[in-house]
RODO-2510 file (C-alpha; in nm, 4 decimals, decimal comma):
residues 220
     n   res          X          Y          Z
     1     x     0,1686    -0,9799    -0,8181
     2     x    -0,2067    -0,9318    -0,7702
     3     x    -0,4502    -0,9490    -1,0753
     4     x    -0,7737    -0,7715    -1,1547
     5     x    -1,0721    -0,8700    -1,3594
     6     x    -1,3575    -0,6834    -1,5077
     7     x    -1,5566    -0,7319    -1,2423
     8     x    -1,3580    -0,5771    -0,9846
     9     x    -1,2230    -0,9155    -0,8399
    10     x    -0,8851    -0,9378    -0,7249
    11     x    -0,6037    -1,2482    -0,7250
    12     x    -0,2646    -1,2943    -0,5981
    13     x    -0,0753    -1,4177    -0,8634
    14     x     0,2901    -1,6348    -0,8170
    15     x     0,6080    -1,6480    -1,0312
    16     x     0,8601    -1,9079    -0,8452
    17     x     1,1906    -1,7414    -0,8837
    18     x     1,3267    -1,9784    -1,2125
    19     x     1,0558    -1,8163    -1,4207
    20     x     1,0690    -1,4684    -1,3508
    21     x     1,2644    -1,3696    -1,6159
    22     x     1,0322    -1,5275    -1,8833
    23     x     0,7256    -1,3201    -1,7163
    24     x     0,9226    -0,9543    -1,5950
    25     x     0,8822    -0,8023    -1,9218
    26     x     0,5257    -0,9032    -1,9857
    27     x     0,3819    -0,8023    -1,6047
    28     x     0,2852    -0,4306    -1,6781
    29     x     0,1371    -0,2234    -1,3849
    30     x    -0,2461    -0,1686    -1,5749
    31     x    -0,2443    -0,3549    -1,8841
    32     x    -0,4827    -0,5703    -1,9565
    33     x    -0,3714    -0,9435    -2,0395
    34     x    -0,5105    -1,2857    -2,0659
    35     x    -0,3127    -1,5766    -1,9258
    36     x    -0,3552    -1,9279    -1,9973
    37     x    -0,2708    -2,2578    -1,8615
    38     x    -0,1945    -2,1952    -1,4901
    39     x    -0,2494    -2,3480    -1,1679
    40     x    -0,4584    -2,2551    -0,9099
    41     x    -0,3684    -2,3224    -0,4616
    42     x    -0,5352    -2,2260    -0,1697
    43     x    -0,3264    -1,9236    -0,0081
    44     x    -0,1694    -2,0627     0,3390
    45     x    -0,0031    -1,7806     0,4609
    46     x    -0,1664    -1,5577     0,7602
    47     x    -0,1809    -1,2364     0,6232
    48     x    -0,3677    -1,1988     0,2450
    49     x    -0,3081    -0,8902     0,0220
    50     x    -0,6232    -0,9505    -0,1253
    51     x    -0,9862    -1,1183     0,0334
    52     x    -0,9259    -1,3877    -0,2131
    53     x    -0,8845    -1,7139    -0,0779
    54     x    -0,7251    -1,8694    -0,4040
    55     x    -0,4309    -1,8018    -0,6009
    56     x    -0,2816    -1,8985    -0,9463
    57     x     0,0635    -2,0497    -1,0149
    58     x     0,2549    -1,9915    -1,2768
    59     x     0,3701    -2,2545    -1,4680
    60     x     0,6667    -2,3162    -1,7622
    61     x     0,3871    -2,3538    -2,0152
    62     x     0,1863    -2,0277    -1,8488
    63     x     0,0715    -1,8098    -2,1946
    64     x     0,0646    -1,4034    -2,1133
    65     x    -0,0784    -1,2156    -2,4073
    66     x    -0,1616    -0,8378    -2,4241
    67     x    -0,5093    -0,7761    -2,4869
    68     x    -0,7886    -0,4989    -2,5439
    69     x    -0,8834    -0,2570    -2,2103
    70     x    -1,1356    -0,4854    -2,0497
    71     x    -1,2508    -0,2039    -1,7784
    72     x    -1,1287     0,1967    -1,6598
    73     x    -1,2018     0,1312    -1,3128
    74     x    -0,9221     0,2045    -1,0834
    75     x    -0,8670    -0,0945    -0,8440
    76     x    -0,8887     0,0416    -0,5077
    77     x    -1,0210    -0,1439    -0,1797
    78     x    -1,0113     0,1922     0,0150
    79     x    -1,1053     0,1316     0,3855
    80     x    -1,2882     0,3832     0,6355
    81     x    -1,0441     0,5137     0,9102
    82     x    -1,3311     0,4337     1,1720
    83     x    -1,4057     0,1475     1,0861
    84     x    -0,9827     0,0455     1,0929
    85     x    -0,9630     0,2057     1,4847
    86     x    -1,2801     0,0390     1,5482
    87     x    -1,0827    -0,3363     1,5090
    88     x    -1,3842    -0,4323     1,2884
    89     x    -1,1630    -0,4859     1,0228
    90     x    -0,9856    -0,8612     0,9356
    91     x    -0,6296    -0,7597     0,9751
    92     x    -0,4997    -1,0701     0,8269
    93     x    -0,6138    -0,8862     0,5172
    94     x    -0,4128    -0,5977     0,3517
    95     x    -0,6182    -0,2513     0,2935
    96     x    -0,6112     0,0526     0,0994
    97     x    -0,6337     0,4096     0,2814
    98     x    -0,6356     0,7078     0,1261
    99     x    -0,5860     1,0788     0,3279
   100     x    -0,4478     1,3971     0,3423
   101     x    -0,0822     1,3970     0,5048
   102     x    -0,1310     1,5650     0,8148
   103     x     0,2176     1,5230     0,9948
   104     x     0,5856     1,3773     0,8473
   105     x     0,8161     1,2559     1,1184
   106     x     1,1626     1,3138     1,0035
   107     x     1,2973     0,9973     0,9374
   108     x     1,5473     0,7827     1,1086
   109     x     1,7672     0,4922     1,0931
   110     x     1,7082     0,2310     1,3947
   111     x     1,9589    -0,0323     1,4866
   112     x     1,8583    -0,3323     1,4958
   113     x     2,0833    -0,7037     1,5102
   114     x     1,8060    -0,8490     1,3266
   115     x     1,8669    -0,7112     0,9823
   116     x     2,1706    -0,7588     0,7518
   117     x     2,2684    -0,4109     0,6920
   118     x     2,2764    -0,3801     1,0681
   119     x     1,9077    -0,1851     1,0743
   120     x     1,6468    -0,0287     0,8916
   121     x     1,5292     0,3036     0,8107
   122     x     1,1264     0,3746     0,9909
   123     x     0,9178     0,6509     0,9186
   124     x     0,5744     0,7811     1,0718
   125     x     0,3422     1,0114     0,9498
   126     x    -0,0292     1,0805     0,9346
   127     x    -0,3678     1,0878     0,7649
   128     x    -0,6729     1,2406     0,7863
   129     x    -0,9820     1,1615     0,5728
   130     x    -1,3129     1,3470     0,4891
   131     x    -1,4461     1,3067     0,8648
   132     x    -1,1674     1,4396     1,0252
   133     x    -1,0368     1,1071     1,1823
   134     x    -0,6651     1,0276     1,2271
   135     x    -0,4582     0,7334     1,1478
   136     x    -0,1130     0,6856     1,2242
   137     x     0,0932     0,5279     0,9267
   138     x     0,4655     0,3389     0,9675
   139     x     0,6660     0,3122     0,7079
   140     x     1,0074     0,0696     0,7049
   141     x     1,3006    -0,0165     0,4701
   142     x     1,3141     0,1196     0,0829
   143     x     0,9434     0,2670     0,0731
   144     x     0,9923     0,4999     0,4032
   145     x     1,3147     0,6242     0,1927
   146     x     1,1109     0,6642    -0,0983
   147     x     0,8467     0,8678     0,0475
   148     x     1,0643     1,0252     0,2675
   149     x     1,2066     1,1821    -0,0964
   150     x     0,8865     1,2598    -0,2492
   151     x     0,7552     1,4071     0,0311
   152     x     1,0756     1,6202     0,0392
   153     x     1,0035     1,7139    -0,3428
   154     x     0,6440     1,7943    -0,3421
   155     x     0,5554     2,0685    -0,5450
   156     x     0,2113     2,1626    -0,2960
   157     x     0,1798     2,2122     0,0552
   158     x    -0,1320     1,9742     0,0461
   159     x    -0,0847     1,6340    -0,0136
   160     x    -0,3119     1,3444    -0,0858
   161     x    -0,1903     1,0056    -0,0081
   162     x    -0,3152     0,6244    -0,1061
   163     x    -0,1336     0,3613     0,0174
   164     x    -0,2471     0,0163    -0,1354
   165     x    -0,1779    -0,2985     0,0118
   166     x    -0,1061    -0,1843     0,3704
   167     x    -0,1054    -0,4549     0,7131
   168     x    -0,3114    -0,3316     0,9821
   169     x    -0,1282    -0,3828     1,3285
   170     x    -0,2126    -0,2644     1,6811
   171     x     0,1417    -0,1633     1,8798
   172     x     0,2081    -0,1377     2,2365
   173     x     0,0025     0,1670     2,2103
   174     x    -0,3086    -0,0321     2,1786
   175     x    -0,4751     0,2051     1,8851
   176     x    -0,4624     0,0898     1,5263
   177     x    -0,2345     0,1712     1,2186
   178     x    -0,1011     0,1012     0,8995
   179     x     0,1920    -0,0475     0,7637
   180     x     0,3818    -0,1583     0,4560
   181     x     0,4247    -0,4653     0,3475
   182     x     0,7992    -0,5823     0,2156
   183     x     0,7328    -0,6106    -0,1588
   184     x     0,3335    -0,5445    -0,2111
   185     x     0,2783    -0,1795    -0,0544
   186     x     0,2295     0,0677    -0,2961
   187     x     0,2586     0,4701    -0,2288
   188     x     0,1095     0,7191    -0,4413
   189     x     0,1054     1,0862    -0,3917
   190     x    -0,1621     1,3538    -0,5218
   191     x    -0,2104     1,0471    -0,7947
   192     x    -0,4303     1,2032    -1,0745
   193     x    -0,7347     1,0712    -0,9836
   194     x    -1,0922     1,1919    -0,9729
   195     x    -1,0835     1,0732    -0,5812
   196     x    -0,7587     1,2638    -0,5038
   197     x    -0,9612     1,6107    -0,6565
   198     x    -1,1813     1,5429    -0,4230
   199     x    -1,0027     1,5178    -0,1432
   200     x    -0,7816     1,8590    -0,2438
   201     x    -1,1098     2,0289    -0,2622
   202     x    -1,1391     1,9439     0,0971
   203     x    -1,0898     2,2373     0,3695
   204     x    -1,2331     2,1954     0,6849
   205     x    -1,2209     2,4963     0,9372
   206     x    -0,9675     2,3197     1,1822
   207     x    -0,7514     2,1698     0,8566
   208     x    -0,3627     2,2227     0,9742
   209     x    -0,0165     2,2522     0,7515
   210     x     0,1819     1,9279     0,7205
   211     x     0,4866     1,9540     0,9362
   212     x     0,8032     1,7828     1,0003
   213     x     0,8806     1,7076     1,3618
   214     x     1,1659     1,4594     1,4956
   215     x     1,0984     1,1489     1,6674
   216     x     1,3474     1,0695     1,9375
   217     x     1,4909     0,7326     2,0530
   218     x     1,2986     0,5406     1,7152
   219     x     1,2436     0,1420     1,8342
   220     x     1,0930    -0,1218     1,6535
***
């Protein structure tokens, strides 16, 4: 999980897997608690969903307790699409984008000996921010089904979208995108935020529908 403070700092946060059912119940998206007692590693692994170079481990004796609304502020690390095709951005580090959907590829189930249930599903679609840049967006497994749905179900023809916690990876293709994360990425749609008003208010002249095309011959 990944914690916020007051002050706008982020942590990754462990549970090994014996403890998780003494924590589940008490790890509410946006409530405010104080833990206690807790240990605290240096994060080894390549890719970091936060900047944060620490992270705290849960213990037996770990105390969660519910406590007062310490802060409003909505936790975003939103990232400029130029700077993202630019490559000036760490992409061992995950990012937030936010956009307006642009383009749905319909989406498909690839094959693929790798993966227990003999594939996975893939979808790609598109943003466009404020300055009228493009990025390209690939979404795998459960979360490509589940926007694939509530894309399907929107009740607007314009959507906004943030994605939190996304890997930045540069394909065969050799120009930059985002993509989920097994277990951290997060999708929200026309989320009611001040930001996403903004962002419906948007019209440029040369602003286009969202479509659904079909990508043929999907590969990994």
């Amino acid at each position: 999980m990944i914690l916020g403070d007051e002050h706008f700092t982020q942590i990754q946060a462990v549970v090994r897997d014996e403890l998780i059912d003494n924590y589940f119940s008490r790890s509410i998206i946006d409530e405010w608690v104080s833990i206690k007692n807790f240990d605290v590693s240096r994060v080894n692994i390549i890719l970091r969903p936060v900047p944060h170079r620490f992270k705290i481990v849960f213990r037996s004796d770990t105390l969660v307790q519910s406590i007062n609304m310490c802060s409003s502020r909505t936790y975003f690390n939103l990232t400029e699409f130029v700077s993202i095709l630019s490559g000036i951005v760490n992409p061992n580090i995950c990012v937030d984008v936010i956009g307006k959907i642009v383009n749905v590829i319909e989406l498909v189930f690839v094959p693929s000996v790798e993966h227990s249930q003999g594939g996975y599903f893939e979808l790609y679609f598109g943003l466009r921010d404020t300055e009228c840049i493009h990025l390209e967006c690939r979404l795998t497994g459960d979360l490509a089904v589940e926007f694939y749905d509530l894309w399907k179900r929107r009740s607007r023809n314009t959507m906004i979208c943030i994605i939190k916690f996304v890997k930045l990876e540069l394909p065969q293709e050799h120009r930059w995108r985002c993509t989920n994360v097994t277990g951290c990425t997060r999708i929200m749609l026309n989320p009611d935020l001040s930001i996403t008003d903004e962002m419906l208010c948007w019209n440029p002249e040369n602003d286009q529908v969202p479509i659904i095309t079909r990508k043929e011959n999907a590969m990994e």
